[in-house]
Steps between C-alpha positions, in 0.01 A plus 500: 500500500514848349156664418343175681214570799398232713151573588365332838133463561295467806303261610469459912672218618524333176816786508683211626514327151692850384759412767620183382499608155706802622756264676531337202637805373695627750708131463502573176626837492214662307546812588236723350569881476141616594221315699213666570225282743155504580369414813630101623735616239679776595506339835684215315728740296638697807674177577579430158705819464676457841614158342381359862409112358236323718384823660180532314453137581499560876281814468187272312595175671634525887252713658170431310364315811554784702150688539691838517625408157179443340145439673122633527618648869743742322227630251266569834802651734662710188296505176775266374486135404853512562671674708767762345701574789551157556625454151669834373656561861530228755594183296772672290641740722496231829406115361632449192725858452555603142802582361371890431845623431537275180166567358602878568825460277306276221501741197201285365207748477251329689154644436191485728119494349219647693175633421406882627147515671455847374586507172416096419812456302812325583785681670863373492743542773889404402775403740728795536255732386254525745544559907341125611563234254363256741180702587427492144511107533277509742261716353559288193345189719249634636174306333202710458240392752726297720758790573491888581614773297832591509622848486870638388602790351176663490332220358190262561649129369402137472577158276660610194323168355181761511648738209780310315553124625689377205713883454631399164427820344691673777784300446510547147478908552847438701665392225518112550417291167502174585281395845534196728118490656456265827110456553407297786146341364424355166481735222131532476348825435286630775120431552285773590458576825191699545542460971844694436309793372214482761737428758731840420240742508390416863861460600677794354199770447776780494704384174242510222824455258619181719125385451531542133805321465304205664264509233799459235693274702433156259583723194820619600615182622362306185655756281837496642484099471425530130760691454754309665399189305579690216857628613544127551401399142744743398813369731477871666387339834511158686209431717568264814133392659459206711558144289229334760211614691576527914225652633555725799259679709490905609558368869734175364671287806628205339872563501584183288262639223691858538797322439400315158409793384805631544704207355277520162607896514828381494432205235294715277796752518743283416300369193483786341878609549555395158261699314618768725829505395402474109286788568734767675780385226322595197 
């Protein structure tokens, strides 16, 4: 898989379709040499590198009826819809421990999106390169409106899904020519959403640049879909997108509808393992 990026998209808890098409993977040992993940999807790829099967499962499956996982009383106790110490600390450091040391000794580069408040561009954090991989996830997932900022390393950080949720281009400036892209909705372009724009400039009166990249945010997203289509056309890029519509909520409980998702991940996956291997062999 030389040259070959696998590209993992947000998406909330529809992140859990990006797990079981990254199980699919890990059984069969596709081993891409650079992931980089945005949002739900770097939070997916962490566990992809490690080669830790099932783990992203149990983080989007096992807890979601827990309200400290995701509830209303987190956003009015913390500013969070979910809370991120519960997530990024507690669960896999004490209830479901991840295996740190083998994600440490991946040499996969494994690439973090985020969007920078003060500058309203995306900002990317790589393992091995920065001082808190994980902190960089976090910051990664944390949805405008529904999370705080997070700061590291001197910077003001939210969603990368603000600034670059499909970061093709950024793939393609590392050197990868061919790109496996997981999305984890239909590939529809964007509708304009006026209340995102209305919404940012009460919220976050301080980043005029973050507030401008609200005001872009269809047209980036839109673009990037384009262009993927056309990587596709071309056999430079294999888009995996839901084959059905599950519909999940922002505050989703139904663990049995979690876990279809998840199966059709690893269905889709496996569907397209054919055209994946045509593509990375030409």
């Amino acid at each position: 898989m030389k040259h070959t990026g696998l590209i993992l998209c947000g998406g909330g808890l529809r992140g859990v379709y990006t797990a079981g098409v990254l199980d699919f993977f890990i059984d069969a040992q596709l081993n891409s040499p650079y992931v980089i993940g945005v949002s739900a999807g770097a939070c997916n790829g962490f566990a992809y590198v490690a080669k830790q099967k099932g783990y992203a499962k149990i983080l989007f499956t096992k807890y979601i009826k827990e309200k400290r996982y995701v509830s209303y009383r987190n956003f009015i106790r913390k500013r969070s819809i979910f809370d991120m110490d519960y997530l990024f600390d507690e669960i896999p450091k004490k209830l479901e421990k991840f295996n740190f040391s083998d994600f440490n000794r991946s040499n996969q580069r494994f690439i973090v999106t985020t969007t920078n408040c003060q500058t309203g561009q995306p900002m990317y954090f790589e393992k091995d390169r920065c001082k808190d991989i994980f902190m960089a996830i976090r910051a990664s997932s944390s949805m405008p409106f529904l999370a705080p900022v997070v700061n590291m390393e001197g910077n003001a950080l939210l969603d990368g899904g603000i600034t670059d949720p499909i970061p093709i281009m950024k793939s393609i400036k590392d050197k990868n020519r061919k790109h496996i892209i997981v999305l984890t909705a239909h590939d529809k372009e964007m509708e304009r959403r006026t209340v995102l724009k209305f919404l940012s400039r009460r919220v976050y009166p301080n980043y005029k640049p973050l507030i401008r990249s609200f005001i872009r945010i269809e047209a980036i997203y839109n673009r990037s879909l384009r262009y993927i289509k056309k990587l596709q056309d071309k056999n430079k890029a294999i888009i995996i997108v839901p084959s059905k519509t599950i519909r999940i909520k922002n505050l989703e409980r139904n663990q049995d509808k979690m876990y279809t998702l998840y199966q059709l991940g690893y269905r889709d996956a496996k569907k397209s393992y054919h055209n994946i291997q045509q593509m990375i062999s030409c």
